[in-house]
Structures are given as structure tokens and as C-alpha cells.
N, C-alpha and C positions, 0 to 999 in steps of 0.2 A: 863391352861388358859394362854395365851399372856401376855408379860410385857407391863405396859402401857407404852405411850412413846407422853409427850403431850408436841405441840408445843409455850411453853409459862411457865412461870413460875408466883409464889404466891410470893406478895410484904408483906410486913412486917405488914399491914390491914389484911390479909388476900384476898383480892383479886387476881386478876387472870392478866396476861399479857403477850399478845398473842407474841411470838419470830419476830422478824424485818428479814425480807426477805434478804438472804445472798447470791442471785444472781439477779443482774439483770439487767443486757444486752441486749438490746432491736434487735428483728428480725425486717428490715425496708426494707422499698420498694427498697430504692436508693441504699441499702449495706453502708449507710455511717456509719452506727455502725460498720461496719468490718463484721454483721451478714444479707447479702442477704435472703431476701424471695428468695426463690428454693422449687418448690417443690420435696420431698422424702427425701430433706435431713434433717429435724429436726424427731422428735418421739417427741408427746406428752402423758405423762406417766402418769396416774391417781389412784386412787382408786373412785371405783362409790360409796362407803360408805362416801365420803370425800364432802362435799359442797361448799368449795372451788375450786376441782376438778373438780364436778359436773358442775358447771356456765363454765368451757372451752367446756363439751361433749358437752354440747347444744347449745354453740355457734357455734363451727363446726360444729355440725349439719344445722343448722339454716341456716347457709351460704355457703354451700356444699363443705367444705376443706378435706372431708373423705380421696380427693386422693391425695389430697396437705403434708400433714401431718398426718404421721399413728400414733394408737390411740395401745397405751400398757397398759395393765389392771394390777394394782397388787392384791395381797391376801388379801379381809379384815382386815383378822389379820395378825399382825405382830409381831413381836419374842423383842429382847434388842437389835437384828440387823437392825431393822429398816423393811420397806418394803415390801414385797419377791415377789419374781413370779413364785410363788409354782402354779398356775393358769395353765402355759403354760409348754408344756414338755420338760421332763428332768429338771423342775426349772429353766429355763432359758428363757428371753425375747428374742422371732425368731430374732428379728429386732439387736437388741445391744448385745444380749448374757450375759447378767446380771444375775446375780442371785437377788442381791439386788438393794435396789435406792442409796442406801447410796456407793456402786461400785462407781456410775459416780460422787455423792458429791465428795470422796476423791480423783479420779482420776484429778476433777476439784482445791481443794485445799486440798491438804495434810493434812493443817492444822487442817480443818472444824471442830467442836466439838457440833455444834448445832442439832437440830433435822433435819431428815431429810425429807424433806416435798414435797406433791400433792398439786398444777400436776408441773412438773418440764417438760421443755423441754428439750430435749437430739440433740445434736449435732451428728448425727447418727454415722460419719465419725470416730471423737475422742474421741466418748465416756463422753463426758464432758457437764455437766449441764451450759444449753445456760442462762434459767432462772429458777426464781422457786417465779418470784412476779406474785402471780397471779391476785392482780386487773390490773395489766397491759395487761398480759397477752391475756385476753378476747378483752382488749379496739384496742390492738395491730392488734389481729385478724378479725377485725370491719373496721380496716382503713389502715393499713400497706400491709395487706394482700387481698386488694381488687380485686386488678386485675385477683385472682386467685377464686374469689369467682362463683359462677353458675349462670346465667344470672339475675333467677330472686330469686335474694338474698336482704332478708328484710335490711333496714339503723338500723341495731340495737344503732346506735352512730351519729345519724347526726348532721351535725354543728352546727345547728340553737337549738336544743334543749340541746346541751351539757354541757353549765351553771347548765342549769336545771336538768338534768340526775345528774353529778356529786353532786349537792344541796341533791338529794335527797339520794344519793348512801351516801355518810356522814354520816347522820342523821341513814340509815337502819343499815349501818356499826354498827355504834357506840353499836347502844340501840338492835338491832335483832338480826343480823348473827354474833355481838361476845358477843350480852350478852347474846345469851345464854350461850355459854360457860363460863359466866362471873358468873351465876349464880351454874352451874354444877361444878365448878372448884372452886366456893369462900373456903374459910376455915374459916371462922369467918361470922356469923349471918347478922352483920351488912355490910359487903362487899357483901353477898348473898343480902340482904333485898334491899339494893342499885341498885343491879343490875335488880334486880325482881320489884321493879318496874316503871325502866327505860324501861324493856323492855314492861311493859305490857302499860304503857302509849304509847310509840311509837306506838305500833300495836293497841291501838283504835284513835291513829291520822289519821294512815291508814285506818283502818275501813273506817274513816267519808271521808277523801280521795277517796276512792274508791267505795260509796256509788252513788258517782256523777259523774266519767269516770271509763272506761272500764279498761284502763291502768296507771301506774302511773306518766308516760310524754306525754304526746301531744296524738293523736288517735290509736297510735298503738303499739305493743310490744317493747321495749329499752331495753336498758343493764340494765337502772333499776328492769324490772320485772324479767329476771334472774337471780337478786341477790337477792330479794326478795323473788325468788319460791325455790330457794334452800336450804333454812331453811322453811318455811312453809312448805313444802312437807315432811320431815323430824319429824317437830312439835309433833304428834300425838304419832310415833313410837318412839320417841326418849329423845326429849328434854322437852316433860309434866313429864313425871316420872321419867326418868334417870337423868335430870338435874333438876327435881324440880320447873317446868316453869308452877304448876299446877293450875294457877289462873282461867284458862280456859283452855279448848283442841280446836283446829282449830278446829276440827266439832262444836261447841259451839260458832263461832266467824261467825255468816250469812253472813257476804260480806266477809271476808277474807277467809271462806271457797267455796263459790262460788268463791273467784279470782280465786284460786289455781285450782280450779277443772276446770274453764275456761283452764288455762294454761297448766293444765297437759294434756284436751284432745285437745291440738293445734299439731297439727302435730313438733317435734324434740324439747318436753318437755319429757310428759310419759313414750314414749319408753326407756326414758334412764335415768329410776330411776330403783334401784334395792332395793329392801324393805329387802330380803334376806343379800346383803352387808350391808346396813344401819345396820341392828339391830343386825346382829356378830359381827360387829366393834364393834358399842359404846358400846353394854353387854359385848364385848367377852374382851377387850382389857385395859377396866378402871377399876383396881383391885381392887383402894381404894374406888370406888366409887358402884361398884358392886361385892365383894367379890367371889360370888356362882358361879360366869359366868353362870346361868341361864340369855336365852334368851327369853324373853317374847314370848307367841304365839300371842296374837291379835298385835295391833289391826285389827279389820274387814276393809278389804280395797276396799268393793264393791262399797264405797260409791263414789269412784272416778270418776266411767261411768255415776254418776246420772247425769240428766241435772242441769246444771246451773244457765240461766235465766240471763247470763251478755251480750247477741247480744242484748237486747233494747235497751243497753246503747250506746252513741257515740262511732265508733270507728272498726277499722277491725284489725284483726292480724297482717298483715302485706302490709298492706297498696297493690299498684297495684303491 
């Protein structure tokens, strides 16, 4: 079984606390960061077990950069070296020639001792990690990177709703996409109990949210429901029993399981979940938290094509 190798560390509570982003250099339209939008020359590197990772595949998708910015996959699991791209042959990423992700960390600072983290942009040319903050990351590729987007590409970030996007992306932050991990990772009862039920309060905020629109800003898909679908998608296979999140399972939560299922059959959600990466990761790779490295076999995931029942509600995917 893989060493684990988790991006954060346990405060003296017992709590969990996710590691601070140790690149980040923004890719801009004008080049005044020194880092020109171009396309072919960045590589964005992911793992599709990673949810963090995940919110970039689908925004490129979303916004058609396939040919703007090529897309390198690493190995679910990874070793005490971090990474690998034991995936593509010879172990080596075709684009950079990497064997590891942690290669372009130190190539970028020598120093570097943190973990090394999806999805990181690569600097094709030298090798060298551009960034590796990925809420920017997405936001970047939303507005930075317009010009190269495909004619009719959704405003996942538009100006007028961006108060409101960001309001809500805080709030999911905080209590969903890291508590769960806040909950899997606690070491003490009461750091776990904290976090369990911060998160399960937020997600029947949402519920009742999402009871009465379609989406979670304004009529149509935003950066919000990307960061939102990327742990509930996840939810069922992963974070009910590996983290402990078992207050409920998303199929047990009626509007949040229809959101998700809305969003997964939206065209450049579904396709680019892999159920296979998810559940090696998080079994294969957290040893204190899964000893056996037994990988679950369910859950049953037929339930994704059911219909939904969320087009009555206001609102279209992606607007004209």
C-alpha cells in the first residue's frame, strides 16, 4: 500500500489543517505577471481522484482550453515520492518528461519541503511549477484566459454575480470541500464532532437553497456549482465511510442528490469523474485511516443516469 502523504497537518485540538498554497503566480491575459496566457506553453497536471484537481478538468472542459493547455494525468496512488506518472509510458509525463510532480516543485525551489500538491501548472518550457493555488487557478481560467475560450463558452465568473459566487464559495469552502476532510483527518472526538457538524449543517443550508433554484448563483451553472459538485460527487464513494461524514449518504439528501445528478449529466461534468481513481486514492493511500488498503466495491452508481426532475426549476446550464 502507498505512503500516505496528506496536504495539511493536526494542530494540537486535534484538528486538521489544510497546507497554504506555496505557488502562486498568476497566468494573465496582459503577461504583466511576467506569465503570458500562450497557448501550448503551460501543462495542467492533475490527479482525477483529487477534488481540488477535479474543479480545473471541468472548467476546461466547460470552456473548451483542451488545445490551449494540455491536460497530464498522474497515478492515484502515490509512493513517499509524492505523485508519479506511472499512468503514461516509460513513467514519464510525454509533455515535461517527469517522472514525479515533486521533479518541477524542486526544480521551481530547491528548497520546497511541503507536500506536493494537484493540479499544479507547469511552465512546459522550464520545467517549473507556474502555480499550484487552485482556487485561483479555475477563477483565472474563467477570465484571464477568455480570449482563448470557444465561442460559445458558459460566463462561469461573471462580474455582476461575483460578490455573490465568492459569498458562497467561503461558506462551501469552509464547512464541505474541507470539512470533510476536517472530519477524516480529525484526531480527537471533539475536533471530528466540530467538524461533523459544521458540515452537515452547511449541506442542509444548501438543501433548502437549492429546493428554490436550479443553481447556486443566479440562473445558470458558476464556479460555485463546480466546487460544490466536486465533493458531492465524491460524497457516497468516499467521504460517508472513509471520512466518517455518515450522518447521511447524498442519495438520502433529495435536492442535493438531484443537484448532483443534474450536474453530472450536464455535458463536461460526468465525463470527467473517475469512480476507479477516487476510491484507490482515498483507500489505497490513507494507511492510518484505512489500514487493509481494502478498496470498497460498491457503491452502486447506476443511480447517476436516473432523472432528476431539476429543468422545472428556473434556470438553463448555461445560459445562450
Amino acid at each position: 500500500m502507498a505512503t500516505a502523504q496528506f496536504s495539511g497537518e493536526t494542530s494540537g485540538s486535534g484538528a486538521w489543517v489544510r497546507q497554504s498554497n506555496r505557488f502562486t503566480d498568476r497566468i494573465t491575459a496582459d503577461g504583466s505577471s511576467g506569465r503570458p496566457v500562450a497557448p501550448g506553453r503551460y501543462r495542467l497536471v492533475v490527479s482525477l481522484a483529487c477534488p481540488w484537481a477535479h474543479r480545473s478538468v471541468i472548467v476546461r472542459r466547460l470552456l473548451g482550453l483542451e488545445d490551449a493547455i494540455s491536460l497530464g494525468v498522474v497515478d492515484p496512488l502515490r509512493d513517499e515520492r509524492g505523485w508519479r506518472f506511472t499512468l503514461d509510458p516509460e513513467g514519464r509525463d510525454p509533455v515535461t518528461g517527469l517522472e514525479f510532480l515533486s521533479e518541477a516543485y524542486l526544480a521551481t525551489d530547491p528548497e520546497f519541503r511541503g507536500r506536493y500538491t494537484v493540479p499544479a501548472i507547469i511552465d512546459v518550457e522550464s520545467g517549473q511549477v507556474v502555480t499550484n493555488d487552485y482556487p485561483q487557478i479555475t477563477l483565472d481560467l474563467s477570465t484571464e484566459w477568455a480570449e482563448l475560450h470557444r465561442p460559445d463558452a458558459p460566463q462561469l465568473y461573471p462580474e455582476h454575480l461575483r460578490a455573490e459566487i465568492d459569498e458562497v464559495n467561503a461558506a462551501v469552502y469552509a464547512d464541505v470541500n474541507n470539512g470533510v476532510y476536517r472530519c477524516g483527518f480529525a484526531t480527537s472526538q471533539q475536533a471530528y464532532e466540530e467538524a461533523f457538524e459544521a458540515l452537515f449543517a452547511r449541506l442542509d443550508a444548501l438543501s433548502d437553497r437549492l429546493s428554490r433554484q436550479r443553481y447556486l448563483v443566479g440562473e445558470h451553472i458558476t464556479e460555485a456549482d463546480v466546487r460544490l459538485f466536486t465533493t458531492l460527487v465524491r460524497f457516497d464513494a468516499v467521504y460517508h465511510g472513509h471520512f466518517k461524514c455518515n450522518r447521511h449518504k447524498l442519495t438520502e439528501m433529495p435536492v442535493l442528490w438531484a443537484y448532483a445528478r443534474d450536474l453530472f449529466q450536464t455535458p463536461g461534468f460526468g465525463e470527467t469523474v473517475d469512480f476507479d481513481h477516487i476510491k484507490r486514492h482515498y483507500y489505497g493511500t490513507h494507511g492510518q485511516i484505512n489500514p487493509t488498503g481494502i478498496v470498497p466495491a460498491g457503491p452502486d452508481l447506476s443511480g447517476w443516469s436516473t432523472p432528476h426532475g431539476r429543468e422545472a426549476l428556473p434556470g438553463t446550464p448555461f445560459g445562450r
